[in-house]
GULONU-617448 format. One record per residue (C-alpha): residue number from 1; residue in one letter; x, y, z. Coordinates in steps of 0.1 Angstrom, whole numbers, plus 5000, padded with zeros to 4 digits. Layout:
<atoms>
{k NUM; r A; c1 X; c2 Y; c3 Z}
...
</atoms>
This chain:
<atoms>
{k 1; r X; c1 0659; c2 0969; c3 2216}
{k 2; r X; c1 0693; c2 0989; c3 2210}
{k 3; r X; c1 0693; c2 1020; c3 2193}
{k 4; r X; c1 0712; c2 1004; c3 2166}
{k 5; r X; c1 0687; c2 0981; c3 2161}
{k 6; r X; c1 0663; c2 1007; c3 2160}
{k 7; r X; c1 0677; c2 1031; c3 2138}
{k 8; r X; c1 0686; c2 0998; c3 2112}
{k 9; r X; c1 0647; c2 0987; c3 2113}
{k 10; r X; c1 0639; c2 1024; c3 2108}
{k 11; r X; c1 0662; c2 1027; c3 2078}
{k 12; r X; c1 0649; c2 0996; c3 2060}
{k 13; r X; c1 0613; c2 1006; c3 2061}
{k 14; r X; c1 0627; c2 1038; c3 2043}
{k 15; r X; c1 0639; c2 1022; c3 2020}
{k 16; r X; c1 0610; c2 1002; c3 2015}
{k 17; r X; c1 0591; c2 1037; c3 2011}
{k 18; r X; c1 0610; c2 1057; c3 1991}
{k 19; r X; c1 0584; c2 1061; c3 1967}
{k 20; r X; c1 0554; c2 1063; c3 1987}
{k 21; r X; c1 0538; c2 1093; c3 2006}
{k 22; r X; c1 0546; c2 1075; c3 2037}
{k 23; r X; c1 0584; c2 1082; c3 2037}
{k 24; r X; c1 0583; c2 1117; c3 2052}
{k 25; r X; c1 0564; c2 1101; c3 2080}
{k 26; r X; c1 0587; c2 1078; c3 2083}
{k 27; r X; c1 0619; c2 1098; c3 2077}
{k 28; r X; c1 0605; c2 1122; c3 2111}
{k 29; r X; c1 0600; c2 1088; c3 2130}
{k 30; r X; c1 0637; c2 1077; c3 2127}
{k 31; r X; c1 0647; c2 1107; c3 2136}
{k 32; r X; c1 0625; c2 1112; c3 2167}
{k 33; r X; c1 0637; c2 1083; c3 2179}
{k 34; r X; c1 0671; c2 1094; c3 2177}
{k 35; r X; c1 0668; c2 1127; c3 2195}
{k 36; r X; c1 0635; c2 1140; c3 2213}
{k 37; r X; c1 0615; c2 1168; c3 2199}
{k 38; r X; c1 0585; c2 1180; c3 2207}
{k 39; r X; c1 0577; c2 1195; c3 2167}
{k 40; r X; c1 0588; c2 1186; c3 2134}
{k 41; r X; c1 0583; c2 1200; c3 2096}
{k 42; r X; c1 0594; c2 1189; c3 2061}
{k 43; r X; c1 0596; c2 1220; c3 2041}
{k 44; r X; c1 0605; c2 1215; c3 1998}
{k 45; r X; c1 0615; c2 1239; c3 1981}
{k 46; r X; c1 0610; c2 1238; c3 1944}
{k 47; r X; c1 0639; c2 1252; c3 1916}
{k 48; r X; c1 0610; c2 1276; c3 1907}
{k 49; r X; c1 0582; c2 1275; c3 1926}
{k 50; r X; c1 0562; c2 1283; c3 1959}
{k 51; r X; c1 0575; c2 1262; c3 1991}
{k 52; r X; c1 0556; c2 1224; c3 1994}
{k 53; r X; c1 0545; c2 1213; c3 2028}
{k 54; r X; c1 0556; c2 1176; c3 2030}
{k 55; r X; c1 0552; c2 1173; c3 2070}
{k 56; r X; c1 0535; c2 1189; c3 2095}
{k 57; r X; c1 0525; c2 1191; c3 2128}
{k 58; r X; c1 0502; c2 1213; c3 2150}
{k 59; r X; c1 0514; c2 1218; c3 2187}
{k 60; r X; c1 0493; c2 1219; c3 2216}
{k 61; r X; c1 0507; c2 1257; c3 2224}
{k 62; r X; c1 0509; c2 1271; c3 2190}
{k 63; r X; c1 0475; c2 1288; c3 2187}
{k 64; r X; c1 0467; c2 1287; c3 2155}
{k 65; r X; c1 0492; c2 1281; c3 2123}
{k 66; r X; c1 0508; c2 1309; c3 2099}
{k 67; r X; c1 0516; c2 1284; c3 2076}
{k 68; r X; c1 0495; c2 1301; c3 2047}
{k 69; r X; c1 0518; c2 1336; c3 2049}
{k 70; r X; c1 0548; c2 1313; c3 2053}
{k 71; r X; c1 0543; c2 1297; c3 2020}
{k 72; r X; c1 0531; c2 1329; c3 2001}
{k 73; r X; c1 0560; c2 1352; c3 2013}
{k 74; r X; c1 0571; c2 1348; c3 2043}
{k 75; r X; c1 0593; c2 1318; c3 2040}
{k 76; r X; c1 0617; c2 1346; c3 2021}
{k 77; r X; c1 0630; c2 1358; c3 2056}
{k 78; r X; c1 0637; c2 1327; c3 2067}
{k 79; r X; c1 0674; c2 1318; c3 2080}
{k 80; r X; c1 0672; c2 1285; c3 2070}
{k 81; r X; c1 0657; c2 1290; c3 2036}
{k 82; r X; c1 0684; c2 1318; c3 2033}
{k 83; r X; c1 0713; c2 1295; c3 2041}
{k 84; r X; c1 0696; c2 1267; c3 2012}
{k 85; r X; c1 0689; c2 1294; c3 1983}
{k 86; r X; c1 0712; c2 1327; c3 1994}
{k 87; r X; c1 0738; c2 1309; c3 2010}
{k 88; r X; c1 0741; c2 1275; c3 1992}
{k 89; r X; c1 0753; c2 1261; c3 2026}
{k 90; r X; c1 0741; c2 1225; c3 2033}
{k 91; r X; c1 0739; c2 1202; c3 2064}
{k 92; r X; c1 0725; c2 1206; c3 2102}
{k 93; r X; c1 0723; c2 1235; c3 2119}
{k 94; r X; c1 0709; c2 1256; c3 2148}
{k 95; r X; c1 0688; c2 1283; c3 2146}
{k 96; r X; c1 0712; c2 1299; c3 2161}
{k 97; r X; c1 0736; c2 1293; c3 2137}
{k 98; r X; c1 0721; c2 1311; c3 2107}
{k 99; r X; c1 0700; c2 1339; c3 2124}
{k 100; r X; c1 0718; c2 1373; c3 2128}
{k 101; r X; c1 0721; c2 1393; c3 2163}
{k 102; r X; c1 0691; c2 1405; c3 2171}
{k 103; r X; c1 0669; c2 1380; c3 2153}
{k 104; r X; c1 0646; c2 1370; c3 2185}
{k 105; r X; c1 0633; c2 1410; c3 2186}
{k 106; r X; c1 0624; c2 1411; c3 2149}
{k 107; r X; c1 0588; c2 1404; c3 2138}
{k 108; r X; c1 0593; c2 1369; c3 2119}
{k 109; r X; c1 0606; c2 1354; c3 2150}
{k 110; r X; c1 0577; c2 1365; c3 2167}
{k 111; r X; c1 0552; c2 1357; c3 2143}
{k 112; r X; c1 0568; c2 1328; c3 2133}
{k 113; r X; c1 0588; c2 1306; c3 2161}
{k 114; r X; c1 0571; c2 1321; c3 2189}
{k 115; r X; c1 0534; c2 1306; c3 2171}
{k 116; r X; c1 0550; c2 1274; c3 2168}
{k 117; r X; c1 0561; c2 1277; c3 2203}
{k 118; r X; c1 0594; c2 1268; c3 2196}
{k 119; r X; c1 0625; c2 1272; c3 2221}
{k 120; r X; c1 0654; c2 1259; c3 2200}
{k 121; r X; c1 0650; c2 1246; c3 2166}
{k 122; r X; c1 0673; c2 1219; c3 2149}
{k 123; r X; c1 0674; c2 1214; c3 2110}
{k 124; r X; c1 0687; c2 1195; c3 2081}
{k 125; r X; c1 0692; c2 1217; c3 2050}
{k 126; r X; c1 0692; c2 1194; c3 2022}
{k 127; r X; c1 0708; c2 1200; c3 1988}
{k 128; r X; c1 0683; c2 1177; c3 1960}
{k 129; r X; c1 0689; c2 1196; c3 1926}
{k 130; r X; c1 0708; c2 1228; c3 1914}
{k 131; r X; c1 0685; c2 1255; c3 1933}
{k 132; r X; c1 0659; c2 1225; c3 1947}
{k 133; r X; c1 0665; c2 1219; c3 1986}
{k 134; r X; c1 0644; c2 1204; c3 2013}
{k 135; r X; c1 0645; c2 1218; c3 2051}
{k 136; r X; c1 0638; c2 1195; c3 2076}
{k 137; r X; c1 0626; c2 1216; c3 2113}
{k 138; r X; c1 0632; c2 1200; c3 2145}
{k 139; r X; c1 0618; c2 1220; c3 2176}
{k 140; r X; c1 0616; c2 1217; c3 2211}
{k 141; r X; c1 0590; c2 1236; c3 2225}
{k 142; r X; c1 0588; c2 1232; c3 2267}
{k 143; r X; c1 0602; c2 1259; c3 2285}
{k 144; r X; c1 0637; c2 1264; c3 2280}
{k 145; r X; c1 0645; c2 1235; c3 2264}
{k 146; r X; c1 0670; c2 1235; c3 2238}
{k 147; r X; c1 0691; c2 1209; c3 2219}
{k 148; r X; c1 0723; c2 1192; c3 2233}
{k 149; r X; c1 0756; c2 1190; c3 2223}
{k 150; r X; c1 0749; c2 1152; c3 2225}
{k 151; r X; c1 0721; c2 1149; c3 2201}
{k 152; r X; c1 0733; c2 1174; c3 2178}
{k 153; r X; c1 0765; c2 1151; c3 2176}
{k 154; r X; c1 0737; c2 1122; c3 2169}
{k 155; r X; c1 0719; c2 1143; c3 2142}
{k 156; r X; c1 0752; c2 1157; c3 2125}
{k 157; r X; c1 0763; c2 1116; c3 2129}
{k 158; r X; c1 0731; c2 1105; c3 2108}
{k 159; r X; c1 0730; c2 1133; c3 2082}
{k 160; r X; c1 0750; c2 1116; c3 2051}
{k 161; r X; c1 0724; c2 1090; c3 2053}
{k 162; r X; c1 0695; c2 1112; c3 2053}
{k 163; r X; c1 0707; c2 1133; c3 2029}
{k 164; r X; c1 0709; c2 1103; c3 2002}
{k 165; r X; c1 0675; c2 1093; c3 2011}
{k 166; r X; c1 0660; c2 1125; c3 2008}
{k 167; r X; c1 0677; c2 1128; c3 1974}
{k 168; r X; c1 0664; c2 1097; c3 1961}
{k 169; r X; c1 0627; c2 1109; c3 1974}
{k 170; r X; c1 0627; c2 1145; c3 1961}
{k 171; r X; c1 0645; c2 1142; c3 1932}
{k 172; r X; c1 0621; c2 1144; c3 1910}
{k 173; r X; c1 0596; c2 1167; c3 1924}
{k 174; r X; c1 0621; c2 1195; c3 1927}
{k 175; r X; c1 0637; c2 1200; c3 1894}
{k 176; r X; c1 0626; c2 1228; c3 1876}
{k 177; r X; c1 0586; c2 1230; c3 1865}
{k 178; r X; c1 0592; c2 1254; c3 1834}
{k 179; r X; c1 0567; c2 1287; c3 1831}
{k 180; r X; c1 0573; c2 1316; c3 1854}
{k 181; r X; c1 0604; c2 1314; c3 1879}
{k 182; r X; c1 0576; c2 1321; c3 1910}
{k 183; r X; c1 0608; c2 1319; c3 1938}
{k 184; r X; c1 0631; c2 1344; c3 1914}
{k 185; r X; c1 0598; c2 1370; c3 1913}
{k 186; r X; c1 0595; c2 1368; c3 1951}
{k 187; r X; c1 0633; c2 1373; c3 1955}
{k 188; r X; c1 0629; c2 1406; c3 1931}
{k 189; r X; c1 0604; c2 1416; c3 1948}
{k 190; r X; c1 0624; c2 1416; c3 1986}
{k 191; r X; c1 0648; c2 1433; c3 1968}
{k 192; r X; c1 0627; c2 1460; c3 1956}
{k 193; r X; c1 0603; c2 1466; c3 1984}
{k 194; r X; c1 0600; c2 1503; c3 1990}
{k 195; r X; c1 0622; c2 1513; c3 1964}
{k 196; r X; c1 0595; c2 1530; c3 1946}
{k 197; r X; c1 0593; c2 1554; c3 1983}
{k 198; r X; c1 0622; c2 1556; c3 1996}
{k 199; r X; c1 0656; c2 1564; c3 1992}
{k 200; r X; c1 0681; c2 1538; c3 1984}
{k 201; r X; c1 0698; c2 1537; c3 2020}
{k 202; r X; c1 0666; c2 1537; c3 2032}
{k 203; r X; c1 0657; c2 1505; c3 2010}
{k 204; r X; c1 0690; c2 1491; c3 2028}
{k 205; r X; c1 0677; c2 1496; c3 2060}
{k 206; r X; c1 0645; c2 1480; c3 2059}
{k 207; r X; c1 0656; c2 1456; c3 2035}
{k 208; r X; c1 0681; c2 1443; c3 2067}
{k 209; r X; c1 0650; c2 1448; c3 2093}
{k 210; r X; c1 0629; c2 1425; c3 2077}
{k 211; r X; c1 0658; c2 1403; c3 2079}
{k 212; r X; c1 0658; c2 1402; c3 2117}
{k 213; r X; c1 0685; c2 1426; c3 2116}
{k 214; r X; c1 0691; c2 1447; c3 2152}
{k 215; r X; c1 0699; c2 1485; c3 2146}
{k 216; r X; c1 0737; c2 1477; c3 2155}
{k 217; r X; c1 0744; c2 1452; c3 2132}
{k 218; r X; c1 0721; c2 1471; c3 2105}
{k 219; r X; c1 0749; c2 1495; c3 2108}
{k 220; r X; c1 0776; c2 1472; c3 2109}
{k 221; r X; c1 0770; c2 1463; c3 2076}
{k 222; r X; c1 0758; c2 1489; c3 2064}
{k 223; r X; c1 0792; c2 1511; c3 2077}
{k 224; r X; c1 0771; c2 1539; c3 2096}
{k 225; r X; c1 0766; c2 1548; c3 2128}
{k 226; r X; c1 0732; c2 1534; c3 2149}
{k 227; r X; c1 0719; c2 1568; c3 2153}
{k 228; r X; c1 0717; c2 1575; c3 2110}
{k 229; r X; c1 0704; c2 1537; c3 2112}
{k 230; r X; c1 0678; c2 1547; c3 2136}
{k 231; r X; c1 0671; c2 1581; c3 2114}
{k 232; r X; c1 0671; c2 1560; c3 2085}
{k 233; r X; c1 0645; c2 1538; c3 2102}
{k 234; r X; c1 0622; c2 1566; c3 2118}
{k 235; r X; c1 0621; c2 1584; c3 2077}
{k 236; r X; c1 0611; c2 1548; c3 2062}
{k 237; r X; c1 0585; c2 1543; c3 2085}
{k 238; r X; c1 0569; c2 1578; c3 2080}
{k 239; r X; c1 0567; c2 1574; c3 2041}
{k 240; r X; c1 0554; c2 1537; c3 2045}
{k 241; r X; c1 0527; c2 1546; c3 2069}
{k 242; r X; c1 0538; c2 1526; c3 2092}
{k 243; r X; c1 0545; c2 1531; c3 2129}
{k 244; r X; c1 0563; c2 1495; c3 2136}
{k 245; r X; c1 0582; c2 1467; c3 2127}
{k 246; r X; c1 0547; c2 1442; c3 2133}
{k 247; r X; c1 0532; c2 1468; c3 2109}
{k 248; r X; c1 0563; c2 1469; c3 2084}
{k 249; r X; c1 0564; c2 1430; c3 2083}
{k 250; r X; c1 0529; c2 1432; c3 2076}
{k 251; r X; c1 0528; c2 1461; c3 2050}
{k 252; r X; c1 0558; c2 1437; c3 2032}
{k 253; r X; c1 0538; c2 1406; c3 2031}
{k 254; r X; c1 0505; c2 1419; c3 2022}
{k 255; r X; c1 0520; c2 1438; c3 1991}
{k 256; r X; c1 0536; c2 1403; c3 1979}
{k 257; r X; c1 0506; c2 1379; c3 1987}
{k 258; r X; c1 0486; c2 1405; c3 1970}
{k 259; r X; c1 0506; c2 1412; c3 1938}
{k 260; r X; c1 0495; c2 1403; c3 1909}
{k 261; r X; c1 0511; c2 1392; c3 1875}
{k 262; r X; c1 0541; c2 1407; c3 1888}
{k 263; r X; c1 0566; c2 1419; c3 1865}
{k 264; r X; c1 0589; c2 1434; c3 1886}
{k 265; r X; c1 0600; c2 1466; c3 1909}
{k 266; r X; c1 0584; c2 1475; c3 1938}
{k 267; r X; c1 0552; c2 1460; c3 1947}
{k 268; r X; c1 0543; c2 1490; c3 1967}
{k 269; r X; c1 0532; c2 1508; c3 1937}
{k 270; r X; c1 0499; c2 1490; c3 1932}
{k 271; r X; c1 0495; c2 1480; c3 1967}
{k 272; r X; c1 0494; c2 1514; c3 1975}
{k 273; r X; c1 0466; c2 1530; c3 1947}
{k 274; r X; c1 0432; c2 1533; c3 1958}
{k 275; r X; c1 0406; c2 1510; c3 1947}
{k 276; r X; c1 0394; c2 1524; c3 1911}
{k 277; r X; c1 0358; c2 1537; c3 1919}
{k 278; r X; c1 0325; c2 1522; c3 1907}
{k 279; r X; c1 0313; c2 1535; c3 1876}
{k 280; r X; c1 0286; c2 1560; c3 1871}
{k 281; r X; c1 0253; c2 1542; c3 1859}
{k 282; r X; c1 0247; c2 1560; c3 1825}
{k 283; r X; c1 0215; c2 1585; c3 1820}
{k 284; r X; c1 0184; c2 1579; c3 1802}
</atoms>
């Protein structure tokens, strides 16, 4: 069978599926058969709510998933969810593409890619509805294995066509839900993290750690030299309690996961109060 003739059966049985919970399935099949990965996930992203896992898969390596903090906070560092809802820029990309210098020493890379025991990662940032997009993950995972120039061409080569079909799948599901804007509270809340302790520049700095920012390109765009990055750094950490970046990734998404009925600013402030104490039982 030619890969024309595979990649027109695959097509049609898309179409065939575009309204039933097979298509994502489907949609990673044609696409596998195209170019060879090892790991693939389908992540939607609501106008105004949490991330939805449409695909998934468990490699053998991976030891365990983090999918749970992705979706509750996490998924706010990500490149390619920055380049969908920061950036508004669409299409394929590599990892590489989107990530700053530095990226593979911060904590989310290590917490994130290296669980999922990727080595490269390909992915299709899909524009559905005004602030709805879907982020399709292709990952190779053996040892230094990483995506040609080949079958990027390919995946590049196929995108118009997956991009309609995902539009006509997700259309609906991503339009905006009404109630609380749950994506725009999480955003405030980046933003704000540490504000309530630190000093604004210090805020910057942390703000561009978390990011996968390196100290040199911290102060690139911050316009200060690595050592007042560094000093910046070292002064954060102290106030936060935190001795790290593992700890300060942590300390970010604990505070966010745990937050509740946030109405905005820094979500520090009730992380960080003690737990009231148990009342006193009353005399006789």
């Amino acid at each position: 069978m030619t890969q024309l003739s595979t990649y027109s059966r695959h097509i049609a049985g898309l179409v065939d599926s575009i309204e039933d919970e097979s298509f994502p399935q489907r949609l990673i099949a044609l696409l596998r058969d195209l170019v060879p990965v090892d790991d693939a996930t389908i992540i939607a992203y609501p106008e105004t709510t949490l991330p939805v896992l449409e695909y998934f898969e468990v490699p053998d390596n991976s030891g365990g998933s983090t999918l749970d903090k992705f979706v509750m906070g996490a998924f706010l560092l990500d490149p390619y969810y920055l380049a969908g809802s920061r950036d508004h820029k669409f299409g394929l990309f590599r990892l590489r593409d989107l990530s700053p210098k530095g990226f593979k020493e911060s904590e989310y890379y290590k917490t994130w890619y290296r669980n999922c025991g990727y080595q490269d990662e390909c992915g299709f940032v899909i524009p559905i509805s005004d602030e709805g997009f879907v982020n399709i993950a292709l990952g190779k995972t053996a040892a230094r294995a990483s995506f040609t120039a080949r079958e990027c061409e390919m995946l590049q080569d196929v995108y118009p066509v997956i991009e309609s079909l995902a539009r006509q799948y997700w259309s609906q599901a991503l339009q905006p839900a009404g109630g609380i804007n749950l994506r725009a509270q999480l955003h405030q809340a980046l933003e704000a993290f540490g504000s309530s302790m630190l000093t604004e520049r210090e805020a910057q700095v942390i703000n561009l750690v978390l990011h996968g920012h390196s100290t040199k390109t911290v102060a690139d765009k911050l316009s200060i030299s690595m050592e007042t990055v560094k000093l910046h750094r070292k002064h954060a950490y102290a106030k936060l309690e935190v001795s790290s970046q593992a700890e300060l990734f942590y300390l970010f998404l604990d505070s966010v996961m745990s937050a509740q009925d946030y109405a905005g600013g820094d979500t520090l402030v009730a992380y960080m109060q003690p737990p009231p104490r148990p009342a006193k039982p009353a005399r006789r």
